[in-house]
C-alpha positions as CSV (number, residue, x, y, z in Angstrom):
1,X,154.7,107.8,42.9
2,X,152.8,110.0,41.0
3,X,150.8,109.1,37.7
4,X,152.2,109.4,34.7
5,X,151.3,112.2,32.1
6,X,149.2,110.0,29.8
7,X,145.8,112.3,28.6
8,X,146.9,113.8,25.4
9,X,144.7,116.8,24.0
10,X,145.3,117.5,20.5
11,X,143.5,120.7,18.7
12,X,144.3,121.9,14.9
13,X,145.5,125.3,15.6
14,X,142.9,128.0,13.5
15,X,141.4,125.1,12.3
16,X,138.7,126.7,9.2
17,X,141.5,129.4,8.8
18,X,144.0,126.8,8.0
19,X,142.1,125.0,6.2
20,X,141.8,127.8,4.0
21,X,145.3,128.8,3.4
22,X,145.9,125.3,2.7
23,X,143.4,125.0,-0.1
24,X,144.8,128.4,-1.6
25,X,148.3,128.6,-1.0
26,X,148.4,132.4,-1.8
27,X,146.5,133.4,1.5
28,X,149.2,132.1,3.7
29,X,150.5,134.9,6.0
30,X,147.6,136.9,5.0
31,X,145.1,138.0,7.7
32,X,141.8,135.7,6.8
33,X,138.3,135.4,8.0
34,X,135.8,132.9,7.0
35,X,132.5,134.4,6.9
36,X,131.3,137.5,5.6
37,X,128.3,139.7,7.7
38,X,129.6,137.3,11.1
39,X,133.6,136.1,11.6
40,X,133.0,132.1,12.2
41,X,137.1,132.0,12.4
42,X,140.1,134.0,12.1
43,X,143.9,133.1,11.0
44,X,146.2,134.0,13.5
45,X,147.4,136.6,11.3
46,X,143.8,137.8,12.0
47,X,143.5,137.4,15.4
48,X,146.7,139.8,15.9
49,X,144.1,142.6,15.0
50,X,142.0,141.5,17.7
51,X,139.4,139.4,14.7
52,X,137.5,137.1,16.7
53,X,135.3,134.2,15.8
54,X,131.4,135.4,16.7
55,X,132.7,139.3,16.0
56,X,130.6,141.1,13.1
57,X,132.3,141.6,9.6
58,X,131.5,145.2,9.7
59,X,133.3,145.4,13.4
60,X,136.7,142.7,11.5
61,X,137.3,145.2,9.1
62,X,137.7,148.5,11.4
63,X,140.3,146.2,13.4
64,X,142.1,145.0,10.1
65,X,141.1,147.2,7.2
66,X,143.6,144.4,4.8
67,X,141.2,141.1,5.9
68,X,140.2,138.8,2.9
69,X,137.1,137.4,3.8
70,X,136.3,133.5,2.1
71,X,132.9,132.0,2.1
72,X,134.6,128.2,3.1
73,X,135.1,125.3,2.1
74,X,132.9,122.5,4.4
75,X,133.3,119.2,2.8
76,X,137.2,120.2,3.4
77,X,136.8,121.4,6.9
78,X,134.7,118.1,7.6
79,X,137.5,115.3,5.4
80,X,140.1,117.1,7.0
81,X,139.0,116.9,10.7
82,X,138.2,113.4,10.4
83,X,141.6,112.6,9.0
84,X,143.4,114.5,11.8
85,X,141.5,112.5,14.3
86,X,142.3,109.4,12.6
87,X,146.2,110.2,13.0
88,X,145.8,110.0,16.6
89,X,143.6,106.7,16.4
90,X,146.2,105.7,14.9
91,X,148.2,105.3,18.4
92,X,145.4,104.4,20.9
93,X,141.9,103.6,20.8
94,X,140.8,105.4,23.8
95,X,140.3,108.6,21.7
96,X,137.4,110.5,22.7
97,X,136.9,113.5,20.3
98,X,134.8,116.6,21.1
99,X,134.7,118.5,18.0
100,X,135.6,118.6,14.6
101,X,139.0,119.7,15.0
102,X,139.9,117.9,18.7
103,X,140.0,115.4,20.4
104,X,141.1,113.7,24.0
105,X,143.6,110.4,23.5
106,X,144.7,108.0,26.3
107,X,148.1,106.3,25.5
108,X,148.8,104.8,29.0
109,X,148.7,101.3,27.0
110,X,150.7,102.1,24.2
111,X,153.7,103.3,25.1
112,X,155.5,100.1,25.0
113,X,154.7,100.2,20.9
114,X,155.0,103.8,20.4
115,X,157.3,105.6,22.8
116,X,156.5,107.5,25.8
117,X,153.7,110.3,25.6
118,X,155.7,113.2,24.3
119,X,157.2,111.0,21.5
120,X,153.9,110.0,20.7
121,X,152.4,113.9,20.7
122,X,155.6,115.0,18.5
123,X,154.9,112.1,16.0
124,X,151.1,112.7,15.4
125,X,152.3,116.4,15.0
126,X,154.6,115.5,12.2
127,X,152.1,113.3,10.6
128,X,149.6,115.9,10.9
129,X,151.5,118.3,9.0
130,X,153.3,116.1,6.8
131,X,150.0,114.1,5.4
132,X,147.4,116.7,5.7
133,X,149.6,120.3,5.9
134,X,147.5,121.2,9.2
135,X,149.2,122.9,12.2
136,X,148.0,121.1,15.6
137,X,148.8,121.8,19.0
138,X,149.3,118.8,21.5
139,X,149.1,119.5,25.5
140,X,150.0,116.2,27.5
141,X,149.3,115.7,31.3
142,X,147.8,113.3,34.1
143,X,144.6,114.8,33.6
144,X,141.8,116.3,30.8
145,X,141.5,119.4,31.9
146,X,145.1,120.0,32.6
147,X,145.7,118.4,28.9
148,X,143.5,120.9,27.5
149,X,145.1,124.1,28.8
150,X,148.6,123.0,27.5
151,X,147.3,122.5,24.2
152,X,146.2,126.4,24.6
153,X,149.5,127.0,26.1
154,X,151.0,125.5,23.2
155,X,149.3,126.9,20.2
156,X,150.0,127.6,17.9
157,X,151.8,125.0,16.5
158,X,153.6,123.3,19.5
159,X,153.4,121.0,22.5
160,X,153.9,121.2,26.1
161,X,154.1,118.5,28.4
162,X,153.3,118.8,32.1
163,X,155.3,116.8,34.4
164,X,153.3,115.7,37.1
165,X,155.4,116.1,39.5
166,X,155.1,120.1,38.9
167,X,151.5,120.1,37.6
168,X,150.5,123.0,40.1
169,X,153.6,125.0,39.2
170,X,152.5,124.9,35.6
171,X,148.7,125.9,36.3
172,X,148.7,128.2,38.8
173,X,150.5,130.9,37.2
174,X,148.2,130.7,34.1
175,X,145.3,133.2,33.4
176,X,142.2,132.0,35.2
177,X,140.5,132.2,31.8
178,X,142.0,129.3,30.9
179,X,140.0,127.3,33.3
180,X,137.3,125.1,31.5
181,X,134.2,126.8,32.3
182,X,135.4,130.3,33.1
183,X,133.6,132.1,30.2
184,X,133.8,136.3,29.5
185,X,131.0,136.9,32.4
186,X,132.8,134.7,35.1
187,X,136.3,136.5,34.3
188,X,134.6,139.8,34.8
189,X,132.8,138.7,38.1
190,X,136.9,137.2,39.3
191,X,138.4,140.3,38.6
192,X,136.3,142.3,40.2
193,X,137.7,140.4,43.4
194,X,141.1,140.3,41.8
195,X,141.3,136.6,40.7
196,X,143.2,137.0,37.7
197,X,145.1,133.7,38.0
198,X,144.6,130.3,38.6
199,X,146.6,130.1,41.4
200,X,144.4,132.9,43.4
201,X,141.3,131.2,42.0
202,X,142.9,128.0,44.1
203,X,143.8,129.8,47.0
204,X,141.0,132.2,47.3
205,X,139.9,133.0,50.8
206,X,136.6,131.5,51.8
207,X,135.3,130.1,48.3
208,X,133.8,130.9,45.3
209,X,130.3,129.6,46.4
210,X,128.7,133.6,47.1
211,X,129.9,134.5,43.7
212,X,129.5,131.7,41.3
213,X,127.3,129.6,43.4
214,X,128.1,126.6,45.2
215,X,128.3,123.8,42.5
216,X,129.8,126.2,40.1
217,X,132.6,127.3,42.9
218,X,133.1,123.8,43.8
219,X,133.8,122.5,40.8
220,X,136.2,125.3,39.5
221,X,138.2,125.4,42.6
222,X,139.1,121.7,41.8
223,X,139.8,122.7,38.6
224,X,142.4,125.0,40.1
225,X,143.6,122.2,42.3
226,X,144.0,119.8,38.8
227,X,141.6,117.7,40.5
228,X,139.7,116.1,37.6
229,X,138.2,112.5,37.8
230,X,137.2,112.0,34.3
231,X,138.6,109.0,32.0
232,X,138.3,109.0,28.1
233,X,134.7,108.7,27.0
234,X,135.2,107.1,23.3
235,X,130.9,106.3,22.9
236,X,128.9,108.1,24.6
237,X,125.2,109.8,23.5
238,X,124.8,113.6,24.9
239,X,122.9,114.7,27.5
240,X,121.2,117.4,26.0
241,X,121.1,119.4,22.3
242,X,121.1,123.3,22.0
243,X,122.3,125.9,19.6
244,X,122.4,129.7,20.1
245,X,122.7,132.8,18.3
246,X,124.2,136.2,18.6
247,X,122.4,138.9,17.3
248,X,124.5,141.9,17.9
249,X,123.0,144.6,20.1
250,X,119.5,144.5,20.0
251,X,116.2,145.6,21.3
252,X,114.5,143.1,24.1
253,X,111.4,143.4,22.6
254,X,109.3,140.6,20.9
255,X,109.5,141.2,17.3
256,X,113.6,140.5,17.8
257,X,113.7,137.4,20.1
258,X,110.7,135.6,19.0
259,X,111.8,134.9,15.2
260,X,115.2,133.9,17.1
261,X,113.9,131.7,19.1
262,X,112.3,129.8,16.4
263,X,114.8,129.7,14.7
264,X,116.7,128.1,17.1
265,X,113.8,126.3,18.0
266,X,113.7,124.7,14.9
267,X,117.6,124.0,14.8
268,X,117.6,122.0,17.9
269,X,113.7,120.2,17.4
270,X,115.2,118.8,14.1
271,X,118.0,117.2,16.0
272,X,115.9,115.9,18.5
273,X,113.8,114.1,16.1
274,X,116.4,112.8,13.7
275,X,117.5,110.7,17.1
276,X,114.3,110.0,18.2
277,X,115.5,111.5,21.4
278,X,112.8,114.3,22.5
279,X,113.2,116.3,25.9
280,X,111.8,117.3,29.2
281,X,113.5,120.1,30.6
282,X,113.9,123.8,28.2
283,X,116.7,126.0,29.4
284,X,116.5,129.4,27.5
285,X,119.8,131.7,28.2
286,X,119.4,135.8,27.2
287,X,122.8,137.9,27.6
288,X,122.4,141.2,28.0
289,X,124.7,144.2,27.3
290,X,128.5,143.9,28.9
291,X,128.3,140.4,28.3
292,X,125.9,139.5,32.1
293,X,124.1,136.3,30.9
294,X,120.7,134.7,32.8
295,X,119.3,130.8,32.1
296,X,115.6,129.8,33.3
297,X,114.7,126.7,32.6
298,X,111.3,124.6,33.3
299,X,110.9,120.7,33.1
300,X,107.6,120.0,31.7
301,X,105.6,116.8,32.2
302,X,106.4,115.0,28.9
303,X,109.0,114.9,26.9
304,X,109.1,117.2,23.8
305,X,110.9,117.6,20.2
306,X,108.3,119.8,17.9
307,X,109.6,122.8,17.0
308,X,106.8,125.0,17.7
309,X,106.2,123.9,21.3
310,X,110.0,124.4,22.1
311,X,109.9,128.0,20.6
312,X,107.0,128.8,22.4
313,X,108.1,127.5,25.5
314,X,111.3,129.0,25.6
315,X,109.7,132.2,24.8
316,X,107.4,132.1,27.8
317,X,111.0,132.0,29.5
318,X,112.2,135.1,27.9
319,X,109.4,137.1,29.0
320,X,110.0,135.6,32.5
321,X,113.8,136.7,32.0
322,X,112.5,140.2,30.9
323,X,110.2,140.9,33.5
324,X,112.5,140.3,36.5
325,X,115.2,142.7,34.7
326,X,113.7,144.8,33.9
327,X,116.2,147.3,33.6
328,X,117.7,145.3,30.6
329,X,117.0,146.7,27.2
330,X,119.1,145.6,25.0
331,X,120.0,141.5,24.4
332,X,123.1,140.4,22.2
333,X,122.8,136.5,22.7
334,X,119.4,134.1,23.0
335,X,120.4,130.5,23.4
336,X,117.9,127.5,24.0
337,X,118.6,123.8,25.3
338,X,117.2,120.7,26.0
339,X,117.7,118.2,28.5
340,X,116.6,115.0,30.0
341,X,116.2,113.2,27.0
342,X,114.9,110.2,26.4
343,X,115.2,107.1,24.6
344,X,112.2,105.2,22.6
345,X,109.7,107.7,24.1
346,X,106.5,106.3,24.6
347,X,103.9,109.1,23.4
348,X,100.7,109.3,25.9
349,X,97.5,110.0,24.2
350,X,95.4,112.5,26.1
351,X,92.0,113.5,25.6
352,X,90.5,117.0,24.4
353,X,89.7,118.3,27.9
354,X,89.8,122.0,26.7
355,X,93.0,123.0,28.6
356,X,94.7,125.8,27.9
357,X,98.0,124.5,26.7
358,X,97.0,121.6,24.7
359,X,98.7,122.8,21.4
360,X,101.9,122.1,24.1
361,X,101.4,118.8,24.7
362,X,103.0,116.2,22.4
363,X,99.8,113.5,22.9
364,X,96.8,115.8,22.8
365,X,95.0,116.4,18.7
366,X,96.6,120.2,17.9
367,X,100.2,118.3,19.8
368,X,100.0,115.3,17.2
369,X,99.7,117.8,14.5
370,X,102.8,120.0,15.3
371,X,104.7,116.7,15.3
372,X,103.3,115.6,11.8
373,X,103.9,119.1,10.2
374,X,107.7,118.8,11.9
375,X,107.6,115.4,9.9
376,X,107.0,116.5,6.7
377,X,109.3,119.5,7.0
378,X,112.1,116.6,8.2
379,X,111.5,115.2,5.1
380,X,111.1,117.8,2.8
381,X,114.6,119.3,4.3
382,X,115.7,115.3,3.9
383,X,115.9,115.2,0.4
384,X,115.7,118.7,-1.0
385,X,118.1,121.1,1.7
386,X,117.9,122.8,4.9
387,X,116.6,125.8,3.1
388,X,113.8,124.2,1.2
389,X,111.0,124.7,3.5
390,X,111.0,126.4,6.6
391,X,108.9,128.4,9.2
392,X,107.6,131.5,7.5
393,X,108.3,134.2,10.8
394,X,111.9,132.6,10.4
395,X,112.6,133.2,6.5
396,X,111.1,136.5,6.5
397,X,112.3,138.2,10.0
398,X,116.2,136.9,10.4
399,X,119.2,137.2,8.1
400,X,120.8,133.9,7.6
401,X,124.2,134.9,8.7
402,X,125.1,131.2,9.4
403,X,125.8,128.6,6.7
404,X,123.8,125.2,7.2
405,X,127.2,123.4,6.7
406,X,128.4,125.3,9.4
407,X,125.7,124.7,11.4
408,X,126.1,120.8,10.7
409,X,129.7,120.9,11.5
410,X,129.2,122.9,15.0
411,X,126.2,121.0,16.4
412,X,127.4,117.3,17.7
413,X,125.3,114.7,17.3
414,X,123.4,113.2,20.1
């Protein structure tokens, strides 16, 4: 016998958007943007223009000329959120939640008290829009990943439930998009070999491994196949912190990623240090023009969390990423990670040997003193705002198109 559909994935359908219409009542059935020179989220009223999250205002308004841009509302988007997740805590505690506005629930143990799964979905639902006026989608099956597509299936505002006895009848005729971790570049790259569903993603002759590489093609072919091991994480500390930035179309020259990239930088140090959780390994990602991404990385021999020696390192990897493309002249995304973190660090001193990358490492004189400045920035920023002190080639050289609230809200903890 087959499990039982148990893994419910619940997601507040245009979750800032909503928000907003909530809060101002006259906005409802309007087309809505939150933002202003960058779209952070649309209405669905929006989105039928083609507005997208990420798009720039300039680009919203040729799309849909009537669009009411609001600045948002983040102590509501972050009192809400929690509230919604609460609902569904309410049935189970093995709710793991993976944003701000979803979350993954297990109710194999409580159906006994509260009804089998789809009762369960349709009653957080009610209460969801009952108590808070939120629309949320619910998508229940036997697995995560399968739970997570019929919530898309389902927006907005609705729930779908995958019997598992006719899981791959459900899946394969789906868009392969839907597939977690088949981004814009990977959709291009399948339909160039005509893989439009996930049902020819499953059955594709030979593999994936020459196109997406072997780990990559491995795992999405289970995907396709609904084969997905993973339980409900409720605790768990990440693996890694990063934070990107799309910058529209331009130039890949210096002067445009280097303020970026400390910028970014600087976003992911400060998280880094507020857990006392720095990193070894720096993965930088550049995407180009038509949307073809490339990730270097480097694992260097102590773990690091200043801000200055993350910029610079990941800016070593953008030249690196340049140089072999050199065809490439124009970059609309720089993203920057880090990875292998570690717990209660252990920094080791080092002596002033005259090397050429002392000012990288975390233990050497001009090292200590890139962590201490960071410090007092921390603190500064700790009692006074994000914006109260900051790296001067930052303040000057980019436009602050993202809210710090927003910011906050996107970026999990560690």
């Amino acid at each position: 016998m087959a499990a039982m559909a148990n893994i419910l994935h619940a997601d507040l359908d245009a979750f800032y958007a909503s928000v907003e219409q909530l809060l101002d009542p006259s906005l409802r059935g309007k087309p809505i943007a939150v933002g202003g020179g960058v779209v952070f989220a649309a209405s669905y009223e929006a989105k039928a223009f083609g507005v997208r999250g990420g798009m720039a205002g300039r680009r919203a308004r040729e799309l849909c000329p009537q669009l009411i841009f609001v600045s948002g509302h983040f102590k509501e988007y972050q009192r809400l959120g929690d509230a919604a997740i609460k609902v569904v805590g309410d049935f189970t505690p093995l709710v793991e939640r993976i944003s701000i506005d979803e979350a993954f629930a297990d109710v194999t143990g409580c159906t006994h008290l509260f009804g089998p799964p789809a009762v369960i979905a349709n009653t957080i639902r009610h209460r969801v829009r009952t108590e808070l006026g939120l629309p949320i989608s619910i998508g229940v099956a036997r697995t995560k990943h399968l739970a997570k597509i019929a919530s898309q299936v389902a927006k907005p505002d609705g729930l779908v439930v995958v019997d598992s006895e006719n899981e791959l009848d459900f899946l394969h005729n789906l868009p392969v998009e839907l597939v977690w971790g088949v981004g814009p570049v990977t959709k291009l790259r399948l339909q160039k070999i005509g893989v439009l569903t996930i049902g020819q993603l499953a059955t594709f002759p030979g593999g994936l491994g020459s196109l997406l590489g072997r780990a990559a093609g491995e795992k999405l072919s289970a995907l396709a196949w609904n084969r997905d091991a993973r339980e409900i994480r409720m605790h768990h500390r990440g693996r890694s912190a990063g934070a990107q930035s799309a910058i529209g179309r331009k130039p890949a020259v210096e002067r445009v990623f280097r303020p970026t990239l400390r910028h970014l930088a600087d976003r992911v140090g400060s998280r880094l240090r507020a857990k006392s959780r720095p990193g070894r390994t720096v993965t930088v990602r550049v995407r180009f023009a038509h949307l073809r991404s490339v990730t270097h990385c480097v694992t260097l021999p102590a773990p690091v969390s200043a801000t200055a020696i993350l910029a610079e390192t990941a800016e070593d990897l953008v030249r690196d990423i340049l140089a072999s493309h050199p065809d490439e002249k124009t970059i609309s995304l720089l993203a920057i990670s880090v990875s292998n973190l570690e717990e209660h660090s252990l920094l080791q001193l080092e002596l002033p040997l005259g090397l050429k990358d002392e000012r990288r490492r975390p233990g050497t004189r001009k090292g200590m003193a890139r962590s201490m400045a960071d410090r007092a920035i921390d603190a500064i920023r700790k009692r006074f705002g994000w914006e109260a002190v900051g790296y001067g080639s930052v303040v000057l050289e980019i436009p602050h198109l993202v809210p710090d609230e927003f910011r906050e809200l996107a970026e999990k903890d560690l």
